[in-house]
Backbone bond lengths (Angstrom), bond angles and torsions (degrees), N, CA, C in turn:
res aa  C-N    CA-C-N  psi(-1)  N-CA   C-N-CA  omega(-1)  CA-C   N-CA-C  phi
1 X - - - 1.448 - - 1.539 108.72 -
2 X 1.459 116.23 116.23 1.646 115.09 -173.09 2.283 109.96 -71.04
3 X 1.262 94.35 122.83 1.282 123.89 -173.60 2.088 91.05 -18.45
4 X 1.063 104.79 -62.76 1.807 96.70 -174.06 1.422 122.17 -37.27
5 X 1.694 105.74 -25.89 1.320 94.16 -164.02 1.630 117.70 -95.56
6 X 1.534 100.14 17.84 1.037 112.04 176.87 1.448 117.02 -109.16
7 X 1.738 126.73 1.76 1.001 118.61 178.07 1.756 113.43 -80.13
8 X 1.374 114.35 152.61 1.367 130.58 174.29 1.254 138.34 -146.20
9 X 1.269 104.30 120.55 2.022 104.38 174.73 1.582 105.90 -58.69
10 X 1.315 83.31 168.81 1.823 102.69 -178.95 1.083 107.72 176.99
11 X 1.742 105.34 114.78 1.736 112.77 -167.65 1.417 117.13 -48.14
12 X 1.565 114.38 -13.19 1.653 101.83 -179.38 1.814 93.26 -103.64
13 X 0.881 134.38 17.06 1.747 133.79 164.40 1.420 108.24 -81.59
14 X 1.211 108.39 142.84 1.681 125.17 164.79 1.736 105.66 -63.09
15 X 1.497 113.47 -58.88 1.124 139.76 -159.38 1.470 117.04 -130.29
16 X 1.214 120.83 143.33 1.564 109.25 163.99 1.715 111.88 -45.06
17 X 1.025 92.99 162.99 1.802 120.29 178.10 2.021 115.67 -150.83
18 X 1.137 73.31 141.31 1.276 92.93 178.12 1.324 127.11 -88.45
19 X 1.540 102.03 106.51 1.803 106.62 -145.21 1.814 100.89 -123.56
20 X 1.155 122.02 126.49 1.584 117.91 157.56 1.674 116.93 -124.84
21 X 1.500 97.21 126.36 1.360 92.70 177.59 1.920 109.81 -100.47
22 X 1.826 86.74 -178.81 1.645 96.88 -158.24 1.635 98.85 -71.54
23 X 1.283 126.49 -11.69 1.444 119.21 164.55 1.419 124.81 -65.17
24 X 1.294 113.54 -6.04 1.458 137.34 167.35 1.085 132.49 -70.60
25 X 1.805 102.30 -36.52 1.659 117.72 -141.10 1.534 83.37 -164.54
26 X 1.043 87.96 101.17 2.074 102.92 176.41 1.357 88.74 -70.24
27 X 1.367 152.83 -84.68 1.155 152.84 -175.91 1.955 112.86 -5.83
28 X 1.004 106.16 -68.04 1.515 117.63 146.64 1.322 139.52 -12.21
29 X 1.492 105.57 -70.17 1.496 142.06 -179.76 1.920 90.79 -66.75
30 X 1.185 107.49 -61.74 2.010 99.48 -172.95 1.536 113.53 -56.00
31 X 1.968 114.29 -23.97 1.287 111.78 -167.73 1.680 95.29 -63.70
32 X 1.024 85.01 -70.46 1.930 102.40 173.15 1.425 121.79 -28.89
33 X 0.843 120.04 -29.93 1.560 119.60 174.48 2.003 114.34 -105.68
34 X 1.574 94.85 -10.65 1.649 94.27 170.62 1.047 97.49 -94.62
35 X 1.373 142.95 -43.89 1.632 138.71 159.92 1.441 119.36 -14.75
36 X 1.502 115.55 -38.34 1.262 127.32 -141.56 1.994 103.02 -78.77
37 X 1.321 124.88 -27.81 1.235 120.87 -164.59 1.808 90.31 -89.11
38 X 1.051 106.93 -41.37 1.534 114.63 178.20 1.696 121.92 -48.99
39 X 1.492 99.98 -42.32 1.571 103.27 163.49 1.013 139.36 -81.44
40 X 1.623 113.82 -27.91 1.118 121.66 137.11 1.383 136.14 -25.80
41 X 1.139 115.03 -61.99 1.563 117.68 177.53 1.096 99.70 -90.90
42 X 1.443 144.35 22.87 1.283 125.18 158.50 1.921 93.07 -107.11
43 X 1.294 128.20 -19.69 1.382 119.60 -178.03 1.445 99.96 -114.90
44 X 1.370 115.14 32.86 1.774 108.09 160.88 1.330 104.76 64.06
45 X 1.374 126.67 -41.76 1.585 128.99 -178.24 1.206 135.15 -72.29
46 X 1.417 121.96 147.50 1.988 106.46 -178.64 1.679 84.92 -85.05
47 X 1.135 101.58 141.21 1.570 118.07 -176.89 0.826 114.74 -127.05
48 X 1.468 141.56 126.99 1.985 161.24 -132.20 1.587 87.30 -130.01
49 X 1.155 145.19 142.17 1.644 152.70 153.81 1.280 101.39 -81.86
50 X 1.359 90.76 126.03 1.598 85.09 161.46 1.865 123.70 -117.88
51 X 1.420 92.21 -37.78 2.022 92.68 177.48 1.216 89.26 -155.59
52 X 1.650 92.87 157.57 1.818 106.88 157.15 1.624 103.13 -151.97
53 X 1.678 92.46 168.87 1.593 90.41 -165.68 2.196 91.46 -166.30
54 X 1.675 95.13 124.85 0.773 95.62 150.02 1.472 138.97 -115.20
55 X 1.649 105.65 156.01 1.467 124.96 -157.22 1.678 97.49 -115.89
56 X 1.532 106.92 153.59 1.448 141.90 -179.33 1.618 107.06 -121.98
57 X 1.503 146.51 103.23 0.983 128.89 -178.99 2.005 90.65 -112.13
58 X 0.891 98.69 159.70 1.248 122.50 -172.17 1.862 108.78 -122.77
59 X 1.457 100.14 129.56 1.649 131.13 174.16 1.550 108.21 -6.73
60 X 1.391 130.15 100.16 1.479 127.63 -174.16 1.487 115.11 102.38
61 X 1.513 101.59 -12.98 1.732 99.50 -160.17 1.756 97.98 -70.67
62 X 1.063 113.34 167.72 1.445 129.85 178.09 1.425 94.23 -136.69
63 X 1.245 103.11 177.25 2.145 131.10 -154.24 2.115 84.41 -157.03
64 X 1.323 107.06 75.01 1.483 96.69 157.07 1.416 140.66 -35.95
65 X 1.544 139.06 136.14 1.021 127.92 159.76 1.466 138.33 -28.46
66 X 1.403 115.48 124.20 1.336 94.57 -158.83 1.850 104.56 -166.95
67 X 1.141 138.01 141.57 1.667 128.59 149.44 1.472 93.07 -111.91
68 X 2.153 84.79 166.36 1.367 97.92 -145.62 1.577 107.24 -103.32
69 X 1.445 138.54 -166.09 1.324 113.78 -169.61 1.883 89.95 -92.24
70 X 1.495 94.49 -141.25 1.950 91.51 -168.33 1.297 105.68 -88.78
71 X 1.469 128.48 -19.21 1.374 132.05 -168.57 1.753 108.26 -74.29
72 X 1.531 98.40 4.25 1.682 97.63 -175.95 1.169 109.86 -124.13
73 X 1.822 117.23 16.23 1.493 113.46 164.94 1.328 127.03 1.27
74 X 1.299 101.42 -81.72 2.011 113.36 -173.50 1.629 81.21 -115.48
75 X 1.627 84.43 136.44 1.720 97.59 -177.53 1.499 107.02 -142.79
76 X 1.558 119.62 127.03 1.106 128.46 172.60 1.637 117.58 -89.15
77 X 1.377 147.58 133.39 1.043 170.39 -135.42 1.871 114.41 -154.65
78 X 1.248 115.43 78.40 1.589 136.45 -164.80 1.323 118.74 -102.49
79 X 1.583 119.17 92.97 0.916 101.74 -158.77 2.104 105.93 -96.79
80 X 1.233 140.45 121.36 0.806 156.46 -122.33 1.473 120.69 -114.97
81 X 1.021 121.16 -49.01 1.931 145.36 171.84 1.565 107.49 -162.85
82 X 1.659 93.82 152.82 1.613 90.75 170.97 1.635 81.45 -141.71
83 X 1.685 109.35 151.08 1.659 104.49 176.44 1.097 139.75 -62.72
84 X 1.848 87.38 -17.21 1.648 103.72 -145.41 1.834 85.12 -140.85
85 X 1.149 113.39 18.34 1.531 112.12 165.02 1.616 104.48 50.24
86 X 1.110 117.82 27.94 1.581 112.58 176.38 1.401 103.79 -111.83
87 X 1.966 119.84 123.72 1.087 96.22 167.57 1.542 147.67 -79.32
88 X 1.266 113.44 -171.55 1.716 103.68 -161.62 1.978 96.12 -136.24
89 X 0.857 104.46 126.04 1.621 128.35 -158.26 1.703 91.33 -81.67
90 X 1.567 96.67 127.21 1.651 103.89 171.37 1.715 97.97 -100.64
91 X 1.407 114.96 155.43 1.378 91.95 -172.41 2.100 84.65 -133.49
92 X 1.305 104.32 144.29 1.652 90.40 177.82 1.674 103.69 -156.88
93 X 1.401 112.47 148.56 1.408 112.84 -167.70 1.065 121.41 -68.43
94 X 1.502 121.27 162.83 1.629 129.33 178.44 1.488 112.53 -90.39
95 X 1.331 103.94 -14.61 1.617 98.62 -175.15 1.577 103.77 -110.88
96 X 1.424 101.82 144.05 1.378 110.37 152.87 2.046 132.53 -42.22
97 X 0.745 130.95 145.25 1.225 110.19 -169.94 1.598 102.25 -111.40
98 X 0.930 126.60 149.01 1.539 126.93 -147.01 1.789 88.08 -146.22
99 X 1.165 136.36 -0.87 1.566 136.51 145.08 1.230 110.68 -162.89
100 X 1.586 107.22 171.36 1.620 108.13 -170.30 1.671 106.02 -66.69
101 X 1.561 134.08 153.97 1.173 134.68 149.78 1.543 94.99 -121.27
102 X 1.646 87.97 150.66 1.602 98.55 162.24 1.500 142.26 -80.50
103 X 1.415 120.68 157.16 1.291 104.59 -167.73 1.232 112.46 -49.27
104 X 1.478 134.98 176.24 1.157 132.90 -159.14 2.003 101.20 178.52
105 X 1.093 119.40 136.60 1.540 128.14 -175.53 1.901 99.56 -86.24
106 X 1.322 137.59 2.38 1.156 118.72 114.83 1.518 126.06 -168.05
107 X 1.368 142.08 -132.33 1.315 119.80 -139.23 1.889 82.06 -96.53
108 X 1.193 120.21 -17.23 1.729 128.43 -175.02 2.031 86.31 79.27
109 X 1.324 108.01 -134.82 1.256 123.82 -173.74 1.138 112.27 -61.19
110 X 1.862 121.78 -42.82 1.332 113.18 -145.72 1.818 102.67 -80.08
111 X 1.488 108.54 164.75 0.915 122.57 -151.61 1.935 110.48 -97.15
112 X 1.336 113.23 120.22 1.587 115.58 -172.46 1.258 116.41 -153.56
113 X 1.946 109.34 156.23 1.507 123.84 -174.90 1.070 111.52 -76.08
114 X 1.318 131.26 155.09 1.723 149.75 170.83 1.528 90.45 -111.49
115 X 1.357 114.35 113.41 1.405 130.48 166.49 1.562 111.57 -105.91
116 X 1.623 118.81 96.06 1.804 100.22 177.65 1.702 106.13 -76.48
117 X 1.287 94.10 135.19 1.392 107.98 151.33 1.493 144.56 -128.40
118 X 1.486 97.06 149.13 1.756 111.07 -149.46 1.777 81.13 -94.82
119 X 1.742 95.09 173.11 1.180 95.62 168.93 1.913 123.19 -82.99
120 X 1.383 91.47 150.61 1.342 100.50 -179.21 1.863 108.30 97.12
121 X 1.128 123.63 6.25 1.528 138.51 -158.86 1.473 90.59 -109.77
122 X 1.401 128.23 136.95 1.126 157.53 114.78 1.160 165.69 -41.16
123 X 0.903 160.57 44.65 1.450 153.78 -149.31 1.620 119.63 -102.68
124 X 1.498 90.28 134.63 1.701 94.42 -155.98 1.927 106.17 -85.39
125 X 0.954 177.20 -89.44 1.290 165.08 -12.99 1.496 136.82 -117.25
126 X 1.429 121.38 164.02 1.667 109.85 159.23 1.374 122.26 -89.73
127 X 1.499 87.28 116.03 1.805 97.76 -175.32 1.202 87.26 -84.83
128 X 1.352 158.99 22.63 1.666 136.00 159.06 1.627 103.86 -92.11
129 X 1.243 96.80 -24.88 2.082 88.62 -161.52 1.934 98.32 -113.42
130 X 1.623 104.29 9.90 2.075 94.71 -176.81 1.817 84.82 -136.03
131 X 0.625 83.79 146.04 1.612 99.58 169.82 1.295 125.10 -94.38
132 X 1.152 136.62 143.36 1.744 139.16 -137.79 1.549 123.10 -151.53
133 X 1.039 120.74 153.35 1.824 119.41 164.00 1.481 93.63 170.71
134 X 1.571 84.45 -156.45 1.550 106.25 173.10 1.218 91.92 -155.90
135 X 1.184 129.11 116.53 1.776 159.51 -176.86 1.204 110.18 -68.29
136 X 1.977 98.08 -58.21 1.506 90.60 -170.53 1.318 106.00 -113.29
137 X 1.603 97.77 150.19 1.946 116.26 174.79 1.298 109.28 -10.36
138 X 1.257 110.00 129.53 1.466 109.21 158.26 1.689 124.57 -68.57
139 X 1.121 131.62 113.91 1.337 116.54 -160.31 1.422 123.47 -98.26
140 X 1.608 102.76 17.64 1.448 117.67 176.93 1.250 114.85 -77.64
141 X 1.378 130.66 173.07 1.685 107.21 153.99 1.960 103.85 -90.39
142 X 1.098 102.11 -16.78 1.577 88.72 158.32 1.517 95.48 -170.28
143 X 1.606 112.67 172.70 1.162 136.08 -154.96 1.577 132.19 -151.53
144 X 1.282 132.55 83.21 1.132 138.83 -163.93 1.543 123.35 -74.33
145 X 1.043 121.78 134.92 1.790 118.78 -157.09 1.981 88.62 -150.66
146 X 1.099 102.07 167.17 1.692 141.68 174.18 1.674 124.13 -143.94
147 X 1.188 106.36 106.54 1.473 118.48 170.16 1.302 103.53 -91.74
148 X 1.476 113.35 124.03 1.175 114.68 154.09 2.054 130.35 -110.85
149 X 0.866 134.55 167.37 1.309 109.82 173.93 2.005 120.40 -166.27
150 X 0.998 83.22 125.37 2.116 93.53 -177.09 1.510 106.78 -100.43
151 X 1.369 103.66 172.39 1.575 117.23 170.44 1.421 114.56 -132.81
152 X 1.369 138.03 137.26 1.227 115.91 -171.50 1.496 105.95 -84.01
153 X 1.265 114.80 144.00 1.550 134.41 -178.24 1.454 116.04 -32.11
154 X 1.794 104.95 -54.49 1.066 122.47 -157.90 1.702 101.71 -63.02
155 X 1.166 105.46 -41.17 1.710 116.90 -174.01 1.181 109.55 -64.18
156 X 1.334 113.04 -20.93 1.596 129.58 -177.60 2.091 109.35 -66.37
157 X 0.989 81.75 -46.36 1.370 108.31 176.00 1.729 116.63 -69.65
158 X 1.203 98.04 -82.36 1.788 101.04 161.56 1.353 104.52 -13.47
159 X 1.433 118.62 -76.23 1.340 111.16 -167.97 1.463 134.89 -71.25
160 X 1.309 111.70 -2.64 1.672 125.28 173.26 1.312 108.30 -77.80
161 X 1.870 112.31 -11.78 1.728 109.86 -165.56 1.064 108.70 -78.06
């Protein structure tokens, strides 16, 4: 598949990025679902997969402020290669979010952690209920990452009642 046809907007992107998801790349799709007993018992929850997708951000790029829709309940954050071995800061809120806000270029007032991450580093969370990006420049000339993302079962259920 020639590299263009993989670029993509995304209202919380600065810039296109160069994105392939695991519906693409069966290889992908198995990580994500062998992940799945592992996150589970790390989030107490029976956890359903729902998508993953890896991303390429490029030198300057930013990851706007943002929570995620429902399909990203429990969300993994993989960080993968960096070019230039410098790490690149995930930044994510302290508060619960108690209604939707819109994306936004950054957190404004409310109050949040700067997590650096090296390659091969992780961070597990709910992108529906904390709010997320990366604020500052990426200072790589590019940067390889993996989203992964589950829903817990139970919620699955709730909502069929």
């Amino acid at each position: 598949m020639p590299l263009n046809e993989l670029m993509r907007d995304g209202v919380m992107l600065k810039r296109p990025a160069l994105e392939l998801y695991a519906h693409q790349y069966k290889p992908m799709l198995a990580f994500l679902w062998g992940l799945t007993p592992i996150m589970s018992e790390l989030t107490r929850r029976d956890l359903l997969p729902t998508y993953s997708y890896f991303r390429v951000y490029r030198e300057g790029d930013l990851c706007w402020v943002h929570s995620d829709r429902f399909a990203c309940e429990h969300s993994l954050s993989l960080t993968l290669a960096y070019s230039d071995e410098k790490p690149w800061a995930f930044e994510i809120g302290r508060d619960r979010l108690t209604h939707a806000k819109p994306v936004e270029t950054t957190f404004q007032d409310d109050p949040y952690n700067t997590i650096e991450m090296a390659v091969g580093d992780a961070i597990l969370y709910q992108g529906v209920t904390y709010r997320h990006g990366r604020v500052t420049p990426n200072p790589n000339r590019w940067s390889a990452h993996m989203f992964l993302h589950w829903v817990d079962s139970r919620t699955i259920q709730s909502a069929r009642l």
